[in-house]
C-alpha positions as CSV (number, residue, x, y, z in Angstrom):
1,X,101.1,37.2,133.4
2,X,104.7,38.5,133.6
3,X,104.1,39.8,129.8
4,X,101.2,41.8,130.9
5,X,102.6,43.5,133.6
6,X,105.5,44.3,131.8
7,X,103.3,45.9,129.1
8,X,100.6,47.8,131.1
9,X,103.7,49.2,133.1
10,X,105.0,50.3,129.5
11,X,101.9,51.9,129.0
12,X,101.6,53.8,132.1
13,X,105.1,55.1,132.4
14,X,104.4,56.3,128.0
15,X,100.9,58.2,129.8
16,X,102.8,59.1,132.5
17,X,105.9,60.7,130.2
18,X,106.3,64.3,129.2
19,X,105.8,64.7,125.6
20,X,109.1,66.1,124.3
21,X,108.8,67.4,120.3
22,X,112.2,69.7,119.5
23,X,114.3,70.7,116.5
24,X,117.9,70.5,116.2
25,X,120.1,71.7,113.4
26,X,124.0,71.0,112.6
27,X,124.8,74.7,112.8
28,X,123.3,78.2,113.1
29,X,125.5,80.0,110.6
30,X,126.6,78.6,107.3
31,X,128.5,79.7,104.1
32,X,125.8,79.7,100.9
33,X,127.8,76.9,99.3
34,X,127.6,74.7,102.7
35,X,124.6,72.1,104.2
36,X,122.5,72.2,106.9
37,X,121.4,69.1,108.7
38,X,118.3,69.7,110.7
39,X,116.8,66.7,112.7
40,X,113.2,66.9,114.4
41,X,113.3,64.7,117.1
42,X,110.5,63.2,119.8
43,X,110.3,60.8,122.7
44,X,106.8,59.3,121.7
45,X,105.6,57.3,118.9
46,X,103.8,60.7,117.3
47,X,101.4,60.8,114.5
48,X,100.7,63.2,111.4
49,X,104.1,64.7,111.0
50,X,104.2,67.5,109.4
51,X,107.1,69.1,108.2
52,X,108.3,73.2,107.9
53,X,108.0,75.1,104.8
54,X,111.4,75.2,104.3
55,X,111.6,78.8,102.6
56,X,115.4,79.9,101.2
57,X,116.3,75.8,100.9
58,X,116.4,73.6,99.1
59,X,115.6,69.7,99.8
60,X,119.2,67.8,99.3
61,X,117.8,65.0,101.1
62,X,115.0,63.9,103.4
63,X,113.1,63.0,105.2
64,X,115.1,59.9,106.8
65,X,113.3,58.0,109.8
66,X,115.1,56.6,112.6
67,X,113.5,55.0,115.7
68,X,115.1,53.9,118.6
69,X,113.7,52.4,122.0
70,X,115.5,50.9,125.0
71,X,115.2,49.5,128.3
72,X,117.6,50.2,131.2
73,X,117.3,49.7,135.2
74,X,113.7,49.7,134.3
75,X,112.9,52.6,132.8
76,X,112.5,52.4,128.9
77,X,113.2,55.6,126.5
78,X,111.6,56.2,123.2
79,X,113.2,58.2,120.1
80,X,112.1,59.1,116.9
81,X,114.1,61.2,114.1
82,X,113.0,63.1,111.1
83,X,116.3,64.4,109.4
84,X,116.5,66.7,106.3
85,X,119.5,67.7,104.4
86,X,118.9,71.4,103.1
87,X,121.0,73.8,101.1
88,X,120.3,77.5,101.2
89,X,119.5,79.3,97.6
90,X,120.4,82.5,98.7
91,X,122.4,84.8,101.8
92,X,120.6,86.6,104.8
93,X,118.8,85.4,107.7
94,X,116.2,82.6,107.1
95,X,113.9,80.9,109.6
96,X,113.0,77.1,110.1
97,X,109.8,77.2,111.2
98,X,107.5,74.7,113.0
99,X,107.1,71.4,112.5
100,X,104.1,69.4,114.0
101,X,103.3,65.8,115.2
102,X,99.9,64.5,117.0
103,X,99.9,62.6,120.0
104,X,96.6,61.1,122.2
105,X,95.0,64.1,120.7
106,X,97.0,66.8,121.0
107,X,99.0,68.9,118.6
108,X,102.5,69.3,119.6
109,X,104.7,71.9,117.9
110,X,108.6,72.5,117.4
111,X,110.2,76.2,118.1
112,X,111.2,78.2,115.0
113,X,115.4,78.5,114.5
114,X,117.0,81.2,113.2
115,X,119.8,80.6,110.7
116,X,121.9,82.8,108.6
117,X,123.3,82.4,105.6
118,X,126.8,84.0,104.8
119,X,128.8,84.7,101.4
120,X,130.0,81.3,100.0
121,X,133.5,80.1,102.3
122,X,136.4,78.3,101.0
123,X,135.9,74.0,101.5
124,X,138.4,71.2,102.0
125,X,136.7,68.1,100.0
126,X,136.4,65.8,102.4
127,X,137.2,62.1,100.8
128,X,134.2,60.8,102.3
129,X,131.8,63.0,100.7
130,X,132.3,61.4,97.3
131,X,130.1,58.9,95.7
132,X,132.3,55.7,95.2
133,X,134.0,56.5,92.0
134,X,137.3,57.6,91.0
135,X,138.1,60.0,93.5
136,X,139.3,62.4,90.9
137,X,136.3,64.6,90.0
138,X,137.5,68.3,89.9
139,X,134.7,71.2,90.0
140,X,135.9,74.9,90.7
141,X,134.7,77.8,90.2
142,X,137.5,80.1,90.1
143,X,137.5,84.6,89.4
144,X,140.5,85.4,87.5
145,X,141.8,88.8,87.9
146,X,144.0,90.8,85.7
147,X,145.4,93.4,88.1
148,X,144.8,93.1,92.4
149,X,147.2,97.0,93.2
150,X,145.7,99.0,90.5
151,X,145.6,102.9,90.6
152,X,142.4,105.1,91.2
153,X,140.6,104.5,87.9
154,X,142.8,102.0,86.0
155,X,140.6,99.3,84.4
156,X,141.3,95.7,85.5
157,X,139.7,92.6,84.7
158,X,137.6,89.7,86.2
159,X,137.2,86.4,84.5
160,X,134.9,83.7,85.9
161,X,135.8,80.1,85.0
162,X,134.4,76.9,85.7
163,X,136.9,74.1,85.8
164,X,135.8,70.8,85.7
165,X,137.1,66.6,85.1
166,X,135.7,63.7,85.6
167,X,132.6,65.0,85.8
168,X,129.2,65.9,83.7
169,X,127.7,69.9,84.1
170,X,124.1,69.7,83.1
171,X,123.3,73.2,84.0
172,X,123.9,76.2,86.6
173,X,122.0,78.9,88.7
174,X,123.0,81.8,90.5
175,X,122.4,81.9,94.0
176,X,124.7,84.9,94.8
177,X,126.0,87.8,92.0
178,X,129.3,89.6,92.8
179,X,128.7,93.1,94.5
180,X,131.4,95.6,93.2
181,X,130.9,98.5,95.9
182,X,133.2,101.3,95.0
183,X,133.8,99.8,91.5
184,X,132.5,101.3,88.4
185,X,131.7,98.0,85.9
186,X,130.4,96.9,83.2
187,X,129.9,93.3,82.1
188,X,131.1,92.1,79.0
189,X,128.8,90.3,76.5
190,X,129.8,86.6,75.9
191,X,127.4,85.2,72.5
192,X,128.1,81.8,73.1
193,X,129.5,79.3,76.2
194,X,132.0,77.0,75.2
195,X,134.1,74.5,76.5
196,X,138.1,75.0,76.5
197,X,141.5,73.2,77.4
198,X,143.2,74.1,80.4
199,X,144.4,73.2,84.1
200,X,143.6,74.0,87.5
201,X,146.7,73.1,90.6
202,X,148.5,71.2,87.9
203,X,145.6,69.3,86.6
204,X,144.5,68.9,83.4
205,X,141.0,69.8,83.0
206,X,138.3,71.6,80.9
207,X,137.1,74.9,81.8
208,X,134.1,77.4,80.5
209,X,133.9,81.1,80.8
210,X,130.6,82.1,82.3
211,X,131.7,85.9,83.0
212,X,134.0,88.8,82.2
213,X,134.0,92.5,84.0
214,X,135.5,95.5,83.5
215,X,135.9,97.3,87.1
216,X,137.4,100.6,87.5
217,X,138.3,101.4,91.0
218,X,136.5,104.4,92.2
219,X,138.6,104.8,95.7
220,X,142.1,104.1,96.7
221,X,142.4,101.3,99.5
222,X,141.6,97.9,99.9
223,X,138.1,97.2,98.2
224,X,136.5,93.9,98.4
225,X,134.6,91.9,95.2
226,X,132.4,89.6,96.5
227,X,132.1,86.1,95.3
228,X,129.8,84.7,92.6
229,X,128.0,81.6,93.6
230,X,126.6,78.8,91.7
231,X,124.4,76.1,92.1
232,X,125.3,73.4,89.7
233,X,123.6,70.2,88.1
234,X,126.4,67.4,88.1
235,X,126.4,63.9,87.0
236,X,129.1,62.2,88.9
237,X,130.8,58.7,88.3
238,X,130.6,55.7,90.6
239,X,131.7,52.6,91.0
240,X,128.6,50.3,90.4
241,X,128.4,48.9,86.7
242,X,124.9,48.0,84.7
243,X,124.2,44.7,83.5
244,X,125.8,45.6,80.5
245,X,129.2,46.9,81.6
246,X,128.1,50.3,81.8
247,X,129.5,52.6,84.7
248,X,126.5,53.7,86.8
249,X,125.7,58.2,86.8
250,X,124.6,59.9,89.8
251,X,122.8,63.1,89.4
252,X,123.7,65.6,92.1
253,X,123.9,69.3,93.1
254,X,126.9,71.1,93.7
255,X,127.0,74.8,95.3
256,X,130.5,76.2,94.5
257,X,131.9,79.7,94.9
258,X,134.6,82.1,93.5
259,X,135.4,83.1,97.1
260,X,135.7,87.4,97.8
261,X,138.5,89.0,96.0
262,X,140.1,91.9,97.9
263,X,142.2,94.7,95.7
264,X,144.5,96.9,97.0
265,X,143.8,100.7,95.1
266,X,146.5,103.0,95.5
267,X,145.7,106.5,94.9
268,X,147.1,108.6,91.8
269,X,149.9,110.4,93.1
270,X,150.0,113.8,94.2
271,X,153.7,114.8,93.3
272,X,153.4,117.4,89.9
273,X,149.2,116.7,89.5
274,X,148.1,119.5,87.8
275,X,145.3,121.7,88.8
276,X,143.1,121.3,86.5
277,X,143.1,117.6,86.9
278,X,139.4,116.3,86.4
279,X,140.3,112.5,86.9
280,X,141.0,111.2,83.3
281,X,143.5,108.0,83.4
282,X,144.9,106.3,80.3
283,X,146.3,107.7,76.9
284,X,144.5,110.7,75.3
285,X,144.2,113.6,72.6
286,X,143.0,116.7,73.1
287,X,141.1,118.9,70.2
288,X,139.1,122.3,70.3
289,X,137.6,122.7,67.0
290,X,135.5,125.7,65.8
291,X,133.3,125.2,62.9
292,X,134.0,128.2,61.8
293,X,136.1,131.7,62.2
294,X,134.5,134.5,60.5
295,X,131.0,135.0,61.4
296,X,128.4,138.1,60.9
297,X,126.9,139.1,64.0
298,X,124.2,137.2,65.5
299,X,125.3,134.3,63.6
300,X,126.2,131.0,65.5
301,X,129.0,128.6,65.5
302,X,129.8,125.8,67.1
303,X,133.2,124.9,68.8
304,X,133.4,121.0,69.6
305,X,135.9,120.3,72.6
306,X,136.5,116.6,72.2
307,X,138.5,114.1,73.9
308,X,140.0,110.5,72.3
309,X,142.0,107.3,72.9
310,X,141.8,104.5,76.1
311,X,141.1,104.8,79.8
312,X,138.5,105.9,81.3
313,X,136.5,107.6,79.3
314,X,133.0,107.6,81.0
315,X,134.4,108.7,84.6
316,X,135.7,112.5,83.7
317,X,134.7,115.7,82.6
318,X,136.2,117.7,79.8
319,X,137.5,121.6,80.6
320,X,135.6,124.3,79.6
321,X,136.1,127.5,77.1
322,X,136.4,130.9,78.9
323,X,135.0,132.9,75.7
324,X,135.2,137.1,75.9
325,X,131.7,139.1,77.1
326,X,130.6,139.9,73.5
327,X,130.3,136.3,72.9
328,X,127.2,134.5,74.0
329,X,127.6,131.1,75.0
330,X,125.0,128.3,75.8
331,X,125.4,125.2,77.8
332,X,127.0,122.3,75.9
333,X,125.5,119.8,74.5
334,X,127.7,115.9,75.3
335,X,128.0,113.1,72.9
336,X,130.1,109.4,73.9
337,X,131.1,107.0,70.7
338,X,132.5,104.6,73.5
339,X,133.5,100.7,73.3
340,X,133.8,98.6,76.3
341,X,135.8,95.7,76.2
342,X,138.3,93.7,78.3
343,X,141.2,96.3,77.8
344,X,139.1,98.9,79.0
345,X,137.3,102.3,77.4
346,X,138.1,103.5,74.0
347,X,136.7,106.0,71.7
348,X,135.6,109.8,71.8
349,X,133.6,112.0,73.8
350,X,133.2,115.8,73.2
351,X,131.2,118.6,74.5
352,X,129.9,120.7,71.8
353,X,128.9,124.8,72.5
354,X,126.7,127.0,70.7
355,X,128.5,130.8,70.1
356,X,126.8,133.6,69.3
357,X,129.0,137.1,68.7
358,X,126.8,140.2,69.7
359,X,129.2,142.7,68.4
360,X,131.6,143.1,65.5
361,X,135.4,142.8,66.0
362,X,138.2,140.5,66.7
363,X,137.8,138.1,69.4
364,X,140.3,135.7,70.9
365,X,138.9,131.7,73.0
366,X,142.3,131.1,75.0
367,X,144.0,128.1,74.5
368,X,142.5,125.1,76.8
369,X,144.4,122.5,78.9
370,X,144.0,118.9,79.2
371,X,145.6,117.0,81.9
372,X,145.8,113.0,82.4
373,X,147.3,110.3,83.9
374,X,149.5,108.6,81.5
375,X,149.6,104.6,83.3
376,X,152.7,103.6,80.6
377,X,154.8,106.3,82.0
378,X,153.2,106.5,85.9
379,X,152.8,110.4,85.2
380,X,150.4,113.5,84.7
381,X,150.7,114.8,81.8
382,X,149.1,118.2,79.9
383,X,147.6,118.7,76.5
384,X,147.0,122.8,75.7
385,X,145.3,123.7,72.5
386,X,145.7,126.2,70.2
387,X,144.3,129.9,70.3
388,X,141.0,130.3,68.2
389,X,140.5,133.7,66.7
390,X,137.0,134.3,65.8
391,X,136.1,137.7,63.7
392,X,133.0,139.3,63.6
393,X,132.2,140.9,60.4
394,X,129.8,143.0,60.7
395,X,127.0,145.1,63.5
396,X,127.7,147.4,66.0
397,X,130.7,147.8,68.0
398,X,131.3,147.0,71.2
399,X,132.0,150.3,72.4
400,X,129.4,151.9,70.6
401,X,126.6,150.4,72.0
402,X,127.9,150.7,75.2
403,X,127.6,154.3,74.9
404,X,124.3,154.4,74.1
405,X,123.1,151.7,76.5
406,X,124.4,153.4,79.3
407,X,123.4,157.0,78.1
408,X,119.6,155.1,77.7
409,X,120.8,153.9,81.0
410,X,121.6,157.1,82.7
411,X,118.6,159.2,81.4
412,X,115.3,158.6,83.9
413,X,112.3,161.1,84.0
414,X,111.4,162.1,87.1
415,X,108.0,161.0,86.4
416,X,109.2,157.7,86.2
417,X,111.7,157.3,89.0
418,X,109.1,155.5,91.1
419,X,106.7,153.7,89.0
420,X,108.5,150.4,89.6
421,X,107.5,150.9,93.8
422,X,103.8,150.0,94.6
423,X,102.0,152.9,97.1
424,X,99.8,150.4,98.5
425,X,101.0,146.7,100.0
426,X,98.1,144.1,100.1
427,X,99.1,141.2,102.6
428,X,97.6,137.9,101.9
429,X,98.1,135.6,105.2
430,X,100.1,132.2,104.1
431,X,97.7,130.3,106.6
432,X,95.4,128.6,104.5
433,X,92.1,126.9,106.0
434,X,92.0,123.5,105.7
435,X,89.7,121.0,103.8
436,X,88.7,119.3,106.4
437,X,85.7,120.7,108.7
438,X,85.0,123.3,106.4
439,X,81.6,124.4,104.9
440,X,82.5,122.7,101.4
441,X,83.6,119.6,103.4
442,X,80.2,119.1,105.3
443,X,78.4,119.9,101.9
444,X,80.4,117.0,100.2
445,X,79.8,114.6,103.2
446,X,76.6,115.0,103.9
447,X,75.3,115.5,99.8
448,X,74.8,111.9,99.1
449,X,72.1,111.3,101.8
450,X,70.0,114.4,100.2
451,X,70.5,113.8,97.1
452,X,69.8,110.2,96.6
453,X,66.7,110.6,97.8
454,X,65.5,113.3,96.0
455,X,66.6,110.6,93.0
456,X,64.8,107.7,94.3
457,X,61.3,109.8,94.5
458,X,61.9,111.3,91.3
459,X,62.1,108.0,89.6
460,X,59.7,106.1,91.1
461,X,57.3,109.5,89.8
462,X,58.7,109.0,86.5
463,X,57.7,105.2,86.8
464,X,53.9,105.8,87.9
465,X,54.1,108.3,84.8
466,X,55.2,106.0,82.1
467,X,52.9,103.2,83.7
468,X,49.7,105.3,83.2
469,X,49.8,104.4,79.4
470,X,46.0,105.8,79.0
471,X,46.8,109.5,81.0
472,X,50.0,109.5,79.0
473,X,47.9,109.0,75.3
474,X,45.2,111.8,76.7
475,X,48.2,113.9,77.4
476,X,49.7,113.6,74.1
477,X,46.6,114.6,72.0
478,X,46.0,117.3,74.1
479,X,49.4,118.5,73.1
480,X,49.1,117.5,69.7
481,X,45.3,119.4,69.4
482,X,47.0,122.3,70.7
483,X,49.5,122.2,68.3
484,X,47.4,121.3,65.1
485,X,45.1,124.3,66.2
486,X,48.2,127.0,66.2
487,X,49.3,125.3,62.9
488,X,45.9,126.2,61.8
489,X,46.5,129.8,62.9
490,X,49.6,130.0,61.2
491,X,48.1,128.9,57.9
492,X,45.2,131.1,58.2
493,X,45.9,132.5,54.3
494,X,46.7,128.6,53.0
495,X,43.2,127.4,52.6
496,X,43.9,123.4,52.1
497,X,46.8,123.5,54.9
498,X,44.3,125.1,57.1
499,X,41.6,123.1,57.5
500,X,43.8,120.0,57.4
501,X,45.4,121.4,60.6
502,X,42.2,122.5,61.9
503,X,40.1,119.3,61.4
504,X,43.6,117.1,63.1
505,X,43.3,119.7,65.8
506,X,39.1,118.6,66.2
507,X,40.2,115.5,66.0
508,X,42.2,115.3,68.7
509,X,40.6,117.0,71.2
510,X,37.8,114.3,71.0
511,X,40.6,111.4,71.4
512,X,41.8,113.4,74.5
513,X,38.1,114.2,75.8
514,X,36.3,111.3,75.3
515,X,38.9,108.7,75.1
516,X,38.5,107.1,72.0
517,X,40.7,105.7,69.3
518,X,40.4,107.7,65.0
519,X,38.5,104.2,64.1
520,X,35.5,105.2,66.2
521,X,35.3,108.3,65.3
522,X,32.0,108.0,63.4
523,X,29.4,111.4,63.5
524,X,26.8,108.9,65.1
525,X,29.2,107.7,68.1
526,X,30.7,111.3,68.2
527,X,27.6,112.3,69.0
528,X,26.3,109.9,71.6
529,X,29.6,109.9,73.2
530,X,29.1,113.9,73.6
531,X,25.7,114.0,74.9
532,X,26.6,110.9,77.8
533,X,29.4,113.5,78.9
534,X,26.7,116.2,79.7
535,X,27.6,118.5,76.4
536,X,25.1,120.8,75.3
537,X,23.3,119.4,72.4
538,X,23.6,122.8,70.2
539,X,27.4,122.9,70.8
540,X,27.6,119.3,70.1
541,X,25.7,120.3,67.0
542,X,28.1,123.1,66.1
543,X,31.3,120.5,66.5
544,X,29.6,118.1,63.9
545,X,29.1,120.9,61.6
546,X,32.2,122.4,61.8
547,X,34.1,119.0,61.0
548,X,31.8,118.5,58.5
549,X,33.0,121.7,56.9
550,X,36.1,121.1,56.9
551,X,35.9,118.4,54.9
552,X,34.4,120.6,52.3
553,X,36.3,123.8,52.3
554,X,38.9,121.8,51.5
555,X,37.9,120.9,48.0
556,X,35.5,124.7,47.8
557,X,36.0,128.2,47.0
558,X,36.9,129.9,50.3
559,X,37.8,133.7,51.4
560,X,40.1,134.6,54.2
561,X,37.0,136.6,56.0
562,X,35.2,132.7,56.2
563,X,38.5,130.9,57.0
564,X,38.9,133.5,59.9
565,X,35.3,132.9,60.8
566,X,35.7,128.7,60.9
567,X,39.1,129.5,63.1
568,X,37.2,131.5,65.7
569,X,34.0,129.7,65.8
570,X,36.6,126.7,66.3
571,X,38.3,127.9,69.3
572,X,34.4,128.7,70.5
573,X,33.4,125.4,70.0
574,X,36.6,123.6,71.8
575,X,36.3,126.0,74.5
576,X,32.7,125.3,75.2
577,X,33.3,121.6,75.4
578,X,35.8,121.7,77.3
579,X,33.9,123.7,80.0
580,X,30.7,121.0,79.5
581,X,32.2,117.4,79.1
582,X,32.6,115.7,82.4
């Protein structure tokens, strides 16, 4: 008795419980290369769990099950855990969303949790987190770089390497590329991964290069490089043997980070920069080259103003040529041979203008200057270039045609001082109407609903048309009787073509009029037919004997006063019938 009471006092105080259904995680905000745990926890025995869509994570491991119940001063307490192990795949602010259970019928939901995801922080390895192995598995993922106080515009270098020992790699994925804000970059190409030599805090270890940069800083001050991140495939050692002596491997994930780089830019220096500085930093030579000197007057040439050696070849512009009036200059046209490689820009770039002398004579293109940044020696310095004389062989001079364009210039009829000004103005108002709720608007809107159906009645005539197959066949020798009988006219002096066309066009008026078919077209039944349509018998008489002599003009000596006569007394005939047959 004491065990029932106990339990139907159980059962009351579970019906009598509010049903509590929550989500709980470790933390809110976590580096990309750290865990989260999340537990979904209830205080009833709840059925059909159903867990999140866990978007931006990834399952490390999960779900464990733990259930708890107690009994103290009488009152018992339920628990039950779900608890997941999740890694974020990539940074920003993710949500958790709801989990359900079912409970005496009713669907019981967790609240959503906001979590965000920061750039990959530095770890400490905690000695507990290992599997049970040597204790001496080494996996770093460390970004070398060549230069952290560079100048403005001086290339330096980022390496990424992966050091590793005691461990297998079985494969990588980014979860987070470097950013190089106020960086210009390029990434250099590596064919093939492969493993090296090395040490890492002392340790000797093997290391691969995954990626190399070139950054050029584009701003003085300190400018952050933030950190690549990987997620890595590991096999890891432990301490558990297989029946044949073998050591036991774990597979596992590892997140690992380069941490963010900060590098301190200092400006180029102001002291003795010269004005016509345009940003060029490295080692350089300076050419202006024409293609040629002596030209004849509207002849081209070309002068290349070109640029070569190391630095930053990309990230400048080259000066320009101030040329005299009575050359005609067009805008240049650019060309880069440049290499990219770990020690920076090298190669050529030029800028190459198209000249065209208008007038003869002796011109003179100014030397050009040059100025760089020279990193070996931490000063500016200035390239000029030699004077170009270009001379003009022949066509007018310069001086010359001046005078007369300005005497052209100077002489204006009176007749035509004002021809260019308009007597009348015609304003046209900018305000245009618009499209919608105008006339053509309405006609387009409401055009369907006439038109279609005008369509629909016109086809269903067309269908009652082609369905009325005998009024379509009396319809198409009436045409074709008319149009044997006007061939007939036409061969009025062709005595075999005209009674051909005249006897086809008899022919098919009776097909037409009395509905018959050419097999039952006998004089007997032609006849009979006629007279049961209410024709008068003579006329009836006078069709017979017209057909009839038809077929024997053909093959007999006829003269056009005859042929004239059949053609009339034709059209008598037919027009007779026509007014008799019913």
């Amino acid at each position: 008795m004491k065990r029932f009471l106990i339990l139907f006092l159980f059962t009351f105080q579970g019906l009598l419980a509010q049903v509590q259904f929550e989500a709980r995680v470790s933390k809110n905000t976590l580096g990309l290369n750290e865990r989260l745990r999340i537990d979904f926890i209830m205080n009833v025995d709840g059925d059909n769990f159903e867990q999140p869509n866990f978007d931006g994570f990834k399952i490390v491991a999960g779900p464990s099950q733990q259930i708890s119940q107690s009994w103290v001063n009488g009152r018992s307490s339920f628990q039950k855990i779900y608890s997941y192990i999740l890694q974020p795949d990539r940074k920003g602010n993710a949500t958790i969303r709801q989990a359900a259970i079912e409970f005496n019928g009713q669907v019981y939901k967790t609240s959503p949790i906001k979590i965000v995801v920061t750039n990959a922080v530095a770890q400490e390895r905690d000695p507990n987190d290992r599997p049970q192995g040597q204790g001496s598995e080494t996996l770093n993922l460390v970004a070398e770089i060549s230069k952290t106080n560079p100048y403005v515009n001086e290339p330096i270098t980022v390496v990424y390497k992966l050091y590793f020992n005691n461990i297998g790699v079985t494969g990588f994925k980014e979860l987070a590329k470097p950013k190089y804000n106020d960086f210009w970059n390029q990434n250099i190409d590596i064919k093939q991964l492969a493993i090296e030599e090395g040490s890492f805090q002392g340790q000797r270890c093997y290391f691969v290069i995954l990626k190399k940069t070139i950054l050029y800083p584009q701003k003085s001050g300190k400018l952050t490089i933030e950190p690549l991140s990987l997620d890595i495939g590991v096999q890891l050692p432990t301490n558990r043997r297989d029946m044949f002596g073998q050591m036991i491997i774990t597979d596992d994930n590892k997140v690992v980070s380069a941490g963010a780089k900060t590098i301190n830019v200092r400006p180029l220096p102001e002291t003795g920069k010269p004005e016509g500085f345009s940003g060029a930093v490295g080692k350089f030579n300076f050419v202006v080259t024409p293609s040629k000197t002596s030209v004849k007057s509207g002849e081209g040439l070309d002068l290349i103003v070109s640029a070569n050696g190391t630095g930053n070849m990309k990230l400048f512009t080259l000066p320009k040529p101030v040329v005299p009036n009575a050359l005609e200059m067009y805008d240049p046209v650019h060309d880069e041979k440049v290499t990219t490689s770990l020690a920076g820009m090298s190669g050529r770039i030029s800028d190459k203008y198209t000249i065209v002398p208008q007038y003869k004579g002796k011109y003179i293109i100014k030397p050009m200057q040059f100025s760089y940044f020279d990193l070996s020696t931490g000063s500016y310095k200035t390239i000029t270039s030699q004077e170009i004389a270009i001379d003009v062989l022949d066509g007018p001079m310069q001086a010359e045609a001046n005078s007369t364009a300005s005497a052209a210039k100077n002489v204006i009829s009176k007749t035509d001082q004002f021809k260019y000004i308009k007597s009348r103005t015609t304003l046209v108002s900018i305000e245009k109407d618009d499209f919608y709720g105008s006339d053509l608007y309405y006609a387009l809107l409401f055009a369907p609903f006439i038109i279609l159906p005008i369509i629909i009645i016109a086809k269903k005539k067309k269908e009652a048309i082609d369905g009325d197959v005998a009024g379509n066949r009396i319809k198409m020798n009436n045409k074709l009787a008319k149009k044997y009988l006007s061939e007939a006219k036409k061969q009025l002096n062709n005595k075999e073509a005209f009674y051909i066309a005249l006897e086809k066009a008899m022919h098919n008026f009776l097909k037409a009029k009395l509905h018959i078919e050419t097999s039952e077209m006998s004089k007997d039944n032609i006849r009979e037919l006629l007279l049961s349509r209410k024709a008068n018998p003579e006329s009836v008489q006078s069709f017979i004997n017209l057909t009839e002599n038809c077929e024997f003009a053909r093959y007999a000596p006829a003269s056009s006063a005859s042929i004239q006569q059949d053609f009339d007394k034709a059209v008598l005939i037919i027009s007779e019938l026509e007014k008799q047959i019913v």
